[in-house]
C-alpha positions as CSV (number, residue, x, y, z in Angstrom):
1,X,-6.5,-11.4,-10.5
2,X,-9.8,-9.1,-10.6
3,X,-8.4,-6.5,-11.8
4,X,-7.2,-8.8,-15.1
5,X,-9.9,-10.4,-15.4
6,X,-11.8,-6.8,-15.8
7,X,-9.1,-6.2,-18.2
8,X,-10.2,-8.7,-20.2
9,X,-13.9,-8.3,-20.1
10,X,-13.6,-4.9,-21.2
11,X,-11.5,-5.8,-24.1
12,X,-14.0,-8.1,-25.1
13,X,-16.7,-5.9,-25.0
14,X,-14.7,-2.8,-26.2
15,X,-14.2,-5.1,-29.8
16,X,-17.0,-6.9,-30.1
17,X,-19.5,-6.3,-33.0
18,X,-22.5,-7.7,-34.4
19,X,-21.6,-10.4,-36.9
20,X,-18.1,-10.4,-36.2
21,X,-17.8,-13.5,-34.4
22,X,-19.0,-15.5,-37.0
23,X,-18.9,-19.5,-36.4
24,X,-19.8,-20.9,-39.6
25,X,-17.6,-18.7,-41.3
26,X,-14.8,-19.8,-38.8
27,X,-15.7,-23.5,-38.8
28,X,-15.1,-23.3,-42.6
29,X,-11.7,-21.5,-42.3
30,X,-10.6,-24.2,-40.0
31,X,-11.5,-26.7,-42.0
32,X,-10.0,-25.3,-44.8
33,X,-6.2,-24.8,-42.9
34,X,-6.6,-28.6,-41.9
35,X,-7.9,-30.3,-44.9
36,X,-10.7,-31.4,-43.1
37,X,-13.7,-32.8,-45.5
38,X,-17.1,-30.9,-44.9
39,X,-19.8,-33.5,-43.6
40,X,-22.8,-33.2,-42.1
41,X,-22.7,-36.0,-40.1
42,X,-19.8,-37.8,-38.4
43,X,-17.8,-37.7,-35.0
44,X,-16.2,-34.8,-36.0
45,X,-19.2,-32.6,-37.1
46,X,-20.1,-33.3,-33.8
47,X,-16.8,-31.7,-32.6
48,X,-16.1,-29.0,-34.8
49,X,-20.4,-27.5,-34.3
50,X,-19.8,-28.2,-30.1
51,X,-16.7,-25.9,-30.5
52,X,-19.1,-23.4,-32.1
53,X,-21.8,-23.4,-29.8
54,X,-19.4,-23.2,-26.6
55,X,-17.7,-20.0,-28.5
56,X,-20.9,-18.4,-28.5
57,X,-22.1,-19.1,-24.9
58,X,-18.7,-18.3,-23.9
59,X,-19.1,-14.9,-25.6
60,X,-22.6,-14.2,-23.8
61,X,-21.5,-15.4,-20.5
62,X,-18.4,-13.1,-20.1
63,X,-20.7,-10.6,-22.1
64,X,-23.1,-10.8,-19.0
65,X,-20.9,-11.0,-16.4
66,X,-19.2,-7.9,-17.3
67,X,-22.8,-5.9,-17.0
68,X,-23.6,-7.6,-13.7
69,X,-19.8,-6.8,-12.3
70,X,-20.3,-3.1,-13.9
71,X,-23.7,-2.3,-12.7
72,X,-22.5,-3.4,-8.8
73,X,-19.9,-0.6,-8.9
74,X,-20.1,3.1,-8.8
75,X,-17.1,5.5,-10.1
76,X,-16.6,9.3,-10.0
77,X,-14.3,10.9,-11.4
78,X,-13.1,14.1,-11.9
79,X,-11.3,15.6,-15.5
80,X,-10.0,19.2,-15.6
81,X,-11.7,20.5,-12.6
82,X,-12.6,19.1,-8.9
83,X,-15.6,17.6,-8.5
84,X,-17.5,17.4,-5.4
85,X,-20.0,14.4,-4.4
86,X,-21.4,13.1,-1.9
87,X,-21.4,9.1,-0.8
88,X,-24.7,7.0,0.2
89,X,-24.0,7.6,3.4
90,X,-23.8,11.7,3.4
91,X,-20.4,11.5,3.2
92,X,-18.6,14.5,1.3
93,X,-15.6,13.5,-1.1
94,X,-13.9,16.8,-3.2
95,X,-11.9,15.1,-6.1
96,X,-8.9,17.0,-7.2
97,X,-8.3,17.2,-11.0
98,X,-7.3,13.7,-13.0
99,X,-8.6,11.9,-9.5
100,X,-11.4,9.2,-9.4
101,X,-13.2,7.3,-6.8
102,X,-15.1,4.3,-6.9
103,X,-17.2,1.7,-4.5
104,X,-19.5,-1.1,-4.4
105,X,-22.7,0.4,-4.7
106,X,-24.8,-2.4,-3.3
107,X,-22.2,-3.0,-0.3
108,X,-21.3,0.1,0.8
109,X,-24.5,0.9,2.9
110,X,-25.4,-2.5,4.4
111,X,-22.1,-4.5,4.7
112,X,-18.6,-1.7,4.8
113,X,-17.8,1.7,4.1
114,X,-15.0,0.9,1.4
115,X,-13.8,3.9,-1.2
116,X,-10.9,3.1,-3.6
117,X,-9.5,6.3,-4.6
118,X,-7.0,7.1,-8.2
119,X,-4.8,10.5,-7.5
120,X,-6.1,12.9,-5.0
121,X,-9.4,13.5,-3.0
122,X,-10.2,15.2,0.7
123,X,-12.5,13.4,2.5
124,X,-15.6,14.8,5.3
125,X,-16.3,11.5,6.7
126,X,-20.5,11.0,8.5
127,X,-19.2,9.0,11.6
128,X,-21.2,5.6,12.2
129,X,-19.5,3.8,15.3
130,X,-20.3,-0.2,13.9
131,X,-19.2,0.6,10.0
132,X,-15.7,1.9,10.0
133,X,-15.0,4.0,7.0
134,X,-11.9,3.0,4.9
135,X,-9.7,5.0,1.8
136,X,-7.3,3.0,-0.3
137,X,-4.7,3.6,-3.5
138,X,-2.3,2.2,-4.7
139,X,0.1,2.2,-1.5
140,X,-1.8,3.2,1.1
141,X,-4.9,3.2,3.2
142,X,-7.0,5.3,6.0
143,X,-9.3,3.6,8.3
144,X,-11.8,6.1,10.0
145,X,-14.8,5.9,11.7
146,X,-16.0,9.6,10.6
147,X,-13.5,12.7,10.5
148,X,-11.9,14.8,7.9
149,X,-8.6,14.0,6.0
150,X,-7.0,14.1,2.7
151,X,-5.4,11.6,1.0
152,X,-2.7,12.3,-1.9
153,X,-2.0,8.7,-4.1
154,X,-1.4,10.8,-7.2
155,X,2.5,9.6,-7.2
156,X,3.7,6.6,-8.1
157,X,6.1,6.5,-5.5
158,X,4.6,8.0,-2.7
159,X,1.2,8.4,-1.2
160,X,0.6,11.0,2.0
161,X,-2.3,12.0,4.3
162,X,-3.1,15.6,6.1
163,X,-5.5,14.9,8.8
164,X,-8.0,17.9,9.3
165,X,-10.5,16.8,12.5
166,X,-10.6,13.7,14.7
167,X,-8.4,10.2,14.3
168,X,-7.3,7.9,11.6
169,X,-5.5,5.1,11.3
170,X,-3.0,4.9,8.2
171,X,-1.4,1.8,6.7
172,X,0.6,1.0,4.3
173,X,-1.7,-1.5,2.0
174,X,-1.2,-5.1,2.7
175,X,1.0,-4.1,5.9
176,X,-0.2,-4.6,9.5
177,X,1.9,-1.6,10.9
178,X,-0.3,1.0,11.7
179,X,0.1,4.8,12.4
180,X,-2.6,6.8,14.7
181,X,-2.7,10.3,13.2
182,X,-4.5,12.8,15.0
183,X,-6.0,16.5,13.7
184,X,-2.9,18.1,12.1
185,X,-0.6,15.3,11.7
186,X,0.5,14.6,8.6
187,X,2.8,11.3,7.4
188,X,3.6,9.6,4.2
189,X,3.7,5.8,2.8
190,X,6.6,5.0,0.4
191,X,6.9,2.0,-2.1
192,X,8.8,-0.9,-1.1
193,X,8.3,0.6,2.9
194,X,6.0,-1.8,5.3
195,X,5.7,1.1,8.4
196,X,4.4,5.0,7.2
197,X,6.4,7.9,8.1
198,X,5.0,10.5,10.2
199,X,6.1,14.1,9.0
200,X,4.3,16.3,11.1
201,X,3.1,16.1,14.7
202,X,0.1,17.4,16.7
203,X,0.0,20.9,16.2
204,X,-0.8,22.4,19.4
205,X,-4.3,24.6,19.3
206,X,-3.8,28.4,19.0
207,X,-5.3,30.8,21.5
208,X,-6.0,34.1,21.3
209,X,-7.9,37.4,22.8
210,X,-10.2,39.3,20.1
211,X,-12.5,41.7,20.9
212,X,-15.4,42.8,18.4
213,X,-17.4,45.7,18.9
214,X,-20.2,45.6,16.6
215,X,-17.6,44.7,13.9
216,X,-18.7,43.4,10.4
217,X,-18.4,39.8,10.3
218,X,-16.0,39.3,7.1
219,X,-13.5,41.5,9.3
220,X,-13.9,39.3,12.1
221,X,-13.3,36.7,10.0
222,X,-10.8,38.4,7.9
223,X,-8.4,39.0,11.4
224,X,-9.2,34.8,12.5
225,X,-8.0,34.1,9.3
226,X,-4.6,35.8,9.7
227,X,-4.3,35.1,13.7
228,X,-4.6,30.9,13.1
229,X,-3.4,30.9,9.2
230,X,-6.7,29.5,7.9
231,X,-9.1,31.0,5.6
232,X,-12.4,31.3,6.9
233,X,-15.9,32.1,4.7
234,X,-19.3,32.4,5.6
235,X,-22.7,31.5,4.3
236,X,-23.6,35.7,5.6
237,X,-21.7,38.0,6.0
238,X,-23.7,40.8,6.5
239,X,-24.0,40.5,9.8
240,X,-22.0,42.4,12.9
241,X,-20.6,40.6,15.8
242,X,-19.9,42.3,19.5
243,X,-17.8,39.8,21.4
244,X,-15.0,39.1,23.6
245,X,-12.8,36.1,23.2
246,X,-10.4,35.2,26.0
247,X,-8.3,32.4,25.3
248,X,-10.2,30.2,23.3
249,X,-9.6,27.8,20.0
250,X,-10.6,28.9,17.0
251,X,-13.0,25.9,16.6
252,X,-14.9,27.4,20.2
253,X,-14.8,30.7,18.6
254,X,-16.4,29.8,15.4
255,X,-19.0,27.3,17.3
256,X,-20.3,30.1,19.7
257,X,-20.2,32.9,16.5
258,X,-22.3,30.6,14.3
259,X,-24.9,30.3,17.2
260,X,-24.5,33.9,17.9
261,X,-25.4,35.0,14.3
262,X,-27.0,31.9,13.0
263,X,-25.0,31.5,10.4
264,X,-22.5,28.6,8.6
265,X,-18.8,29.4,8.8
266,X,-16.5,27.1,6.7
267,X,-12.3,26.8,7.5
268,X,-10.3,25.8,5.3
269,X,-6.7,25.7,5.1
C-alpha cells in the first residue's frame, strides 16, 4: 500500500504545473456538460465552489505530504560505476553498477539499523550489540549485528548472500525460516520458496608456513595472495618484512604484519 501510495504522489507532483489545475475554469466546463445554469447564489453554488476548494486543499495536502515522506528518507544509488558510502552509523556499503540503497534517515540512528537494497551491494557492517543491523530486497533479507557480507537481489528470481567475516542470519522476506551463515558460507533465496538454500559450507581456515627474510612487502603479499586465493593490497608497500609463520590463518598473519609494519592491509576476494 506504501509503495502505491508513493506511486501516486509522485505522479502528481511529476505533472503538476502552475495554473494547470484550474477550478473556475473546470467548474465552468462542468457546468457546461450538465446544463447547469451559472448562479451566484443557490444550494448548488454552494456545492459546485465546496468541490473546488476541497480540489485545491487536496492538491496541497498530498503536495506536502510527499515532501515530508521524501525528506524522511535517504537513497543512494549507483549508475555505471560502484559507488561507495558510508551509513550514519560508520557503516561501509560498495554499490555495484544499476544498484541503490535507501533508509529512513531520521530512524536509522535512534530507533533500527534498516537498509533496503535494489540489485547488488557488499556490506562492512560497525557492530552495535542492542541495534541489530538488517538488509532487505525484493526476496530476501540479512539480519546482522556487525560483520561483512554481500547481498545479490539483482534477479528477479533469485537473490543470494556470500558471507565474508562473522554471522548472519538470512531469511527469505516475510518467512520465519531462518538460516545461520557463518564466514564463507554462501546460500540463495528463490521466489515462491519459504526456507533459503545453503550452497556452500564453512570453509575450513588455511594454514601455512612462510618465511620472509627481509622480503619486500608486495611479495609477501603477492605469495599470501596465491597460498589462500585472495588478493591482498596495502596502504605501503615499501616496506620489508623478516618473519616466520608456523601454522597460522591468514587473518593472524595479516593482524601481526600490520602491527609489525604499521601499516593497513585490505583482502579481498
Amino acid at each position: 500500500m506504501k509503495d502505491l501510495e508513493e506511486k501516486c504522489l509522485r505522479f502528481v507532483l511529476k505533472h503538476y504545473r502552475v495554473n494547470k489545475l484550474d477550478t473556475q475554469k473546470a467548474l465552468q466546463t462542468f457546468r457546461h456538460k450538465h446544463a447547469i445554469p451559472e448562479s451566484k447564489s443557490g444550494p448548488g453554488s454552494y456545492v459546485m465552489a465546496f468541490a473546488g476548494i476541497a480540489a485545491a486543499v487536496l492538491l496541497v495536502f498530498v503536495i506536502k505530504i510527499y515532501l515530508f515522506t521524501d525528506a524522511k528518507w535517504t537513497e543512494i544509488t549507483a549508475y555505471e560505476h560502484s559507488v561507495d558510502c558510508l551509513l550514519p552509523d560508520s557503516s561501509a556499503v560498495m554499490l555495484y553498477p544499476h544498484s541503490s540503497i535507501r533508509y529512513c534517515s531520521r530512524e536509522y540512528l535512534s530507533v533500527r539499523r534498516d537498509v533496503r537494497l535494489r540489485g547488488k551491494a557488499s556490506f562492512r557492517v560497525r557492530h552495535h550489540a542492542a541495534r541489530p543491523f538488517t538488509a532487505s530486497g525484493r526476496l530476501s533479507e540479512v539480519r546482522v549485528l556487525g560483520t561483512r557480507f554481500l547481498l545479490d537481489e539483482s534477479r528477479n528470481d533469485t537473490a543470494f548472500v556470500h558471507v565474508e567475516a562473522g554471522k548472519v542470519q538470512y531469511t527469505a522476506v516475510g518467512q520465519p525460516d531462518a538460516v545461520i551463515l557463518t564466514r564463507g558460507m554462501r546460500a540463495q533465496v528463490v521466489k515462491g520458496q519459504q526456507k533459503p538454500q545453503v550452497l556452500t559450507q564453512r570453509v575450513q581456515t588455511r594454514k601455512g608456513s612462510f618465511v620472509f627474510s627481509n622480503t619486500p612487502l608486495q611479495k609477501v603479499l603477492d605469495e599470501l595472495s596465491r597460498y589462500y586465493d585472495v588478493r591482498l593490497t596495502a596502504d605501503n608497500t615499501d616496506k620489508r618484512l623478516t618473519a616466520n609463520f608456523n601454522s597460522r590463518s591468514l587473518d593472524e598473519i595479516i593482524e601481526i604484519i600490520e602491527k609489525v609494519l604499521k601499516v593497513k592491509i585490505e583482502k579481498k576476494k
